[in-house]
C-alpha positions in Angstrom: 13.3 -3.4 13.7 16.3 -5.6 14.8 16.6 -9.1 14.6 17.4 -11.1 18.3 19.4 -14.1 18.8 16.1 -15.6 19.7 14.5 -15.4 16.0 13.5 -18.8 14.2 12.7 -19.9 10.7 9.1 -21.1 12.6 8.4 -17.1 13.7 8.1 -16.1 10.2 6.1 -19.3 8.7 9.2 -20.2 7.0 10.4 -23.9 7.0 14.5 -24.1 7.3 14.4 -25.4 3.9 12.0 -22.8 2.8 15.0 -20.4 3.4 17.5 -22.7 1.8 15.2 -22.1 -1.3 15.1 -18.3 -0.5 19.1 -18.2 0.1 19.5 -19.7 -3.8 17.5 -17.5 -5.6 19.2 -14.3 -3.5 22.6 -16.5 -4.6 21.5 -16.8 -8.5 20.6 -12.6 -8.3 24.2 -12.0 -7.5 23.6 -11.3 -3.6 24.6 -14.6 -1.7 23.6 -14.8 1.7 27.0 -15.0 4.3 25.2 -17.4 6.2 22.1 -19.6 6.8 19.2 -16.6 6.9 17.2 -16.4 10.0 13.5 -14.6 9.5 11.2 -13.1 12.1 7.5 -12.3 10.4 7.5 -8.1 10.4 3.9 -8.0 9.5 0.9 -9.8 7.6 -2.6 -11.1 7.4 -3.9 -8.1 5.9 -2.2 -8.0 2.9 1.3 -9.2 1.7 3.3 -11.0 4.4 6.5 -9.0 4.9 9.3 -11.0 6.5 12.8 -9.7 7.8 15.7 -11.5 6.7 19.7 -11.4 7.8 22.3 -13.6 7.7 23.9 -11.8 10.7 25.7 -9.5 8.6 22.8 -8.0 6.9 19.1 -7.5 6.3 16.4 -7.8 3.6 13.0 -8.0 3.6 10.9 -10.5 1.7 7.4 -9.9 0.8 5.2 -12.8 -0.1 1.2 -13.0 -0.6 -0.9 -14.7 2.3 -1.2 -18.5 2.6 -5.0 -18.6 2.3 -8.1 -16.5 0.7 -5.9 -14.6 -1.9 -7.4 -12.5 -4.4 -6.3 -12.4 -7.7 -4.1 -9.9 -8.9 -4.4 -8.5 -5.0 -1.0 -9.4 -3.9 1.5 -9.3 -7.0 4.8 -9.2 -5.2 6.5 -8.9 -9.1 5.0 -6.2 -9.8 6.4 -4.4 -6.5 9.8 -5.7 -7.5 9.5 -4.3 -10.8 8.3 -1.1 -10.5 10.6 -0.3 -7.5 13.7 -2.0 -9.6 12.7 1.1 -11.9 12.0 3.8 -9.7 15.5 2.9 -7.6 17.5 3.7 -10.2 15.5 7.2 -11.1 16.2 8.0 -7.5 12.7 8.0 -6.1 13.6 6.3 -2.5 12.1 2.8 -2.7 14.3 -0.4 -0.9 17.0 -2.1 -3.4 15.0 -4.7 -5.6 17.6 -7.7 -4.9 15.7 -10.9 -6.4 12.4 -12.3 -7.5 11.0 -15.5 -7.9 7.8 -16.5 -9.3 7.9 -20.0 -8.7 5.1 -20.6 -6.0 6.7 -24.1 -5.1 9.6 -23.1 -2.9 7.8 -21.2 -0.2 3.5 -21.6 -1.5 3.7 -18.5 -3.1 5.9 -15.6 -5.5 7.9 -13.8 -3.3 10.4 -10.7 -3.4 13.4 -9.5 -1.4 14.9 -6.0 -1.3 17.4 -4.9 1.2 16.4 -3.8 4.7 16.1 0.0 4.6 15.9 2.0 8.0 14.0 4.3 9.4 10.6 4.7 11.6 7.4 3.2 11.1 4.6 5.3 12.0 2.2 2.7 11.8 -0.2 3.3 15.2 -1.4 6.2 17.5 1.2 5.5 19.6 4.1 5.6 17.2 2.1 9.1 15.9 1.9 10.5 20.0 5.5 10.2 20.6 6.8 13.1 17.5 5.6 16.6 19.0 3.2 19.0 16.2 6.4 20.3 14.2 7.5 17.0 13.6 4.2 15.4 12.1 4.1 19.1 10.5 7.5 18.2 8.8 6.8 14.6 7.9 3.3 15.3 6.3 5.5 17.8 4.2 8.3 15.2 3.7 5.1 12.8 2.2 3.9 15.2 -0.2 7.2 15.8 -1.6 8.2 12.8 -2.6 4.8 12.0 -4.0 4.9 15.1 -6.1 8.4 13.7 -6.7 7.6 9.9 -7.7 4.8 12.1 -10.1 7.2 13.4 -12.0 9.0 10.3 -12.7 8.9 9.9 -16.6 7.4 5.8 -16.8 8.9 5.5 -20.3 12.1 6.9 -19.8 12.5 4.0 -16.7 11.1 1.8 -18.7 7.9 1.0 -17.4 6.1 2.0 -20.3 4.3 -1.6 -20.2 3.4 -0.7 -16.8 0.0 0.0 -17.4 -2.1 2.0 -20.0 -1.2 5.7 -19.5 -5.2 6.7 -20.0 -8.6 5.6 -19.0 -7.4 4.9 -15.0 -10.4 5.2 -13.5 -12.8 3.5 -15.7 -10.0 0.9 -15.1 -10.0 1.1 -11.1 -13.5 0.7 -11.5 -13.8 -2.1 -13.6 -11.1 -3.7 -11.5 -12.6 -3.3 -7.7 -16.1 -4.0 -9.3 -14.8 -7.2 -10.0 -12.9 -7.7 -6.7 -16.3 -6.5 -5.1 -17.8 -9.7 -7.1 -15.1 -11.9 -5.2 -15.3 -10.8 -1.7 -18.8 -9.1 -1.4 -21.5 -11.7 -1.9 -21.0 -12.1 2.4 -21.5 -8.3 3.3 -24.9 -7.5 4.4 -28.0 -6.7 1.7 -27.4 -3.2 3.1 -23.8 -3.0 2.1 -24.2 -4.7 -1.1 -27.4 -2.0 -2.1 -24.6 0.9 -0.9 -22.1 -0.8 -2.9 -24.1 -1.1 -6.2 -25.2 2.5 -5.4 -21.7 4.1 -5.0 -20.5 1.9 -8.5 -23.8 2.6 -10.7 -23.0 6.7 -9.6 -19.1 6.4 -10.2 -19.9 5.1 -13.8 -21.8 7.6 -14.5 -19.2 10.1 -13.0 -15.7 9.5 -13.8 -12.8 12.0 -12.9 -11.1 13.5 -16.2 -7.8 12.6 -16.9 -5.2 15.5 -17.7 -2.3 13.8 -15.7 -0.6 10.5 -16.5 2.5 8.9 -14.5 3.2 6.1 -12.0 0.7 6.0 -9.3 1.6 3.9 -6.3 -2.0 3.4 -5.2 -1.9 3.0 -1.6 -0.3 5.7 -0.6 -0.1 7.0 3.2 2.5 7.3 6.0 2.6 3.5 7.2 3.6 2.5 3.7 7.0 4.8 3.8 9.8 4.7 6.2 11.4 8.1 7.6 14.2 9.7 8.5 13.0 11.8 11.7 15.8 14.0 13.2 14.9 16.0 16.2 15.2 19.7 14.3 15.0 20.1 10.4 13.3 18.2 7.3 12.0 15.1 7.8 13.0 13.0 5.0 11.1 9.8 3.3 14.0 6.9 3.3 11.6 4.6 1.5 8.1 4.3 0.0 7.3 0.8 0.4 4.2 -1.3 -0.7 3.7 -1.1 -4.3 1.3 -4.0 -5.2 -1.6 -1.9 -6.2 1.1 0.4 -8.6 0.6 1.3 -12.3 0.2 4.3 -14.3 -2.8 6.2 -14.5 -3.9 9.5 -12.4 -1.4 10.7 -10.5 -4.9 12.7 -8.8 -6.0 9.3 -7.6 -3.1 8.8 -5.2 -3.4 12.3 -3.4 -7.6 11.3 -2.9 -6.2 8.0 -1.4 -4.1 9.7 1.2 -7.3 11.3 1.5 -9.6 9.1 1.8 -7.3 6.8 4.5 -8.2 9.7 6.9 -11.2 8.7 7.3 -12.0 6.9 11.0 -13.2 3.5 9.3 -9.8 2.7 8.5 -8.8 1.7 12.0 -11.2 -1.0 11.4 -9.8 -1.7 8.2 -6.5 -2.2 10.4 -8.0 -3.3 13.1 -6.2 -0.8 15.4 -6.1 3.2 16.0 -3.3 4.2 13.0 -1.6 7.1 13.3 -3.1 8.4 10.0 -6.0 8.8 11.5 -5.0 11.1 13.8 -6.6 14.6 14.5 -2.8 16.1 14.0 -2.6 14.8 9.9 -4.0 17.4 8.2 -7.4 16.5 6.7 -8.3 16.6 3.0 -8.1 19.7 2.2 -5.3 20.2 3.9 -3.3 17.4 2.6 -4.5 18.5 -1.2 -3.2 22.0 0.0 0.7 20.5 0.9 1.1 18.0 -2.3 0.0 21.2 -4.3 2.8 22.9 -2.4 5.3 20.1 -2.8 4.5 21.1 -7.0 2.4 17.9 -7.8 0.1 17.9 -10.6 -2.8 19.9 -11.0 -6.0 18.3 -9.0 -8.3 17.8 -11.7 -11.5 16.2 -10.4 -10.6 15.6 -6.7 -13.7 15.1 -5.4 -14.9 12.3 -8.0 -11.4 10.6 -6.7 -12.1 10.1 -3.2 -15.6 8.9 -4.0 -13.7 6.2 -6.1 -11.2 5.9 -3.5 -13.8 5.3 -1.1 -15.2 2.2 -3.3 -11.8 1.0 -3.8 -11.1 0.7 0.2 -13.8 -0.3 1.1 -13.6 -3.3 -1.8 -10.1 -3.9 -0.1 -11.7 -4.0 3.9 -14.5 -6.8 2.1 -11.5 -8.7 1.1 -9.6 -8.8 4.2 -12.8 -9.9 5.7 -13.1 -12.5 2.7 -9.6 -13.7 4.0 -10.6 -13.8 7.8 -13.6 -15.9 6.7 -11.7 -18.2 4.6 -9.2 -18.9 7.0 -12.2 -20.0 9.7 -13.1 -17.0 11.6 -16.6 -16.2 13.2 -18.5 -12.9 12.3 -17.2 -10.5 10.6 -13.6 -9.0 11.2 -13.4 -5.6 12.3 -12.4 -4.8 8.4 -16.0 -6.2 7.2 -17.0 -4.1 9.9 -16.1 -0.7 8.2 -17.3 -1.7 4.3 -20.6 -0.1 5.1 -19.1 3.5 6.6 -16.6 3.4 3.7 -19.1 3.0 0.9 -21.3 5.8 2.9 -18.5 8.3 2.8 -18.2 7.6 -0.7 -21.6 8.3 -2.0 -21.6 11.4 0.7 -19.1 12.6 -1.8 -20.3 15.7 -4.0 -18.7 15.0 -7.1 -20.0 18.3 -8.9 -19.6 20.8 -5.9 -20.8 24.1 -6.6 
């Protein structure tokens, strides 16, 4: 991703003095811009808007939540500075945390900037089609390492011990996308919202076991990390990006969220075919099979993990269709679309196989 000559403050919904604003807080945090910043919009809509920044000279990127039909808690661009401020200087590979501001009157919202980090984006299909078997081989290998690595991470010892409540995660998750659900689910079909009370009233009932605690990035897959993709040998992760669903809980719970984003709904969720999705990732049991490789944690209750998983995505697809709605559109988006798949796959889940 490159910034052109023909980039604008207008491409990435940012005023010029908008990035005046942005320019003083990076000033205050001890990394002045060189020049007036110029910003080109990398991605948003679904989540939190992520904007490339340079001055010519170099490049961050600022994260920021949507405009309209926010959640709350849904988009906290501190916590992502926080927690990767942390985990940067433990060595996990996360972009360098450069400022953070919290007051929502400079550009509408909180926003955060790191420095621009590169490497490739396997975001789509097409990204996915153009790295022949070995190499998706390598970078599903290169994934589970450095989850089994961020596991390890001790949370007190980088000082997040006020992170999050090291026991009870899933009761937690539950409590927390049951009241998301509340938010964003009163316009999903009767059908959904019987499926939805169905999968909750059986995950309450069933909760995974916690024997792990550590930091737990929570949306976990390969479109939220950036690698390092030589022709021949080890693909590397550069950086693990998008950490606004992060705490510490279950370790477990991330590996059944890479999981569960195999499953075909999510190009809906999307709203395009994702390279995650592909036949050539492993699926879950052989994803489980690498991270246990890679010497994560034990996987204590996998199964009763994805079915929460399951819940928790498809509580996420309802609110991106809660946003499309807000924001005037017709119908449902092709996110409200998968809710009901992702809640069926979820109460398909045998939580006590045999």
């Amino acid at each position: 991703m490159t910034a052109t000559d023909q980039d604008t403050p207008g491409d990435a919904g940012l005023s010029a003095d908008e990035l005046v604003a942005v320019a003083a807080v990076m000033t205050e945090a001890g990394e002045p811009p060189a020049a007036p910043l110029r910003a080109r919009l990398v991605s948003g809509g679904r989540s939190n808007l992520t904007v490339r920044l340079d001055d010519g000279e170099v490049a961050w990127v600022l994260r920021t939540p949507p405009r309209a039909g926010r959640t709350p808690s849904a988009h906290d661009v501190a916590r992502e500075f926080r927690v990767t401020s942390a985990l940067g200087r433990a060595g996990v590979p996360v972009p360098p945390a450069v400022a953070l501001s919290e007051d929502e009157s400079l550009i509408g919202g909180p926003f955060a900037v790191a420095r621009f980090v590169e490497g490739r984006s396997l975001q789509s299909a097409d990204d996915l089609a153009g790295l022949p078997d070995d190499r998706v081989e390598a970078a599903v290998a290169a994934l589970a390492d450095a989850l089994a690595r961020l596991h390890e991470v001790d949370h007190v010892a980088v000082g997040l011990e006020r992170f999050g409540r090291p026991d009870g995660y899933a009761a937690r998750q539950l409590k927390r996308w049951s009241g998301q659900w509340e938010i964003v689910g009163e316009a999903q079909p009767e059908p959904v919202r019987r499926a939805a009370a169905a999968l909750a009233a059986r995950l309450g009932q069933r909760l995974p076991e916690q024997r792990s605690t550590g930091i737990v990035h929570g949306d976990y897959r390969i479109d939220n990390t950036l690698l390092r993709v030589p022709a021949t040998g080890p693909v590397e992760v550069a950086a693990i990006v998008d950490w606004e669903l992060s705490t510490i809980g279950d370790p477990v719970a991330d590996v059944a969220m890479m999981c569960v984003y195999r499953h075909p709904a999510f190009d809906q969720v999307l709203g395009f075919p994702s390279a995650w999705t592909e036949t050539r990732v492993p699926d879950v049991a052989g994803l489980a099979a690498a991270y246990e490789r890679a010497g994560g944690v034990p996987l204590v209750d996998l199964e009763r993990h994805l079915a929460l998983g399951y819940y928790k995505l498809a509580v996420i697809a309802a609110g991106i269709d809660h946003r499309h709605r807000a924001a005037g559109g017709e119908g449902l988006s092709s996110a409200g679309e998968s809710v009901g798949p992702l809640l069926d796959a979820g109460l398909a889940v045998d939580p006590d196989p045999a």
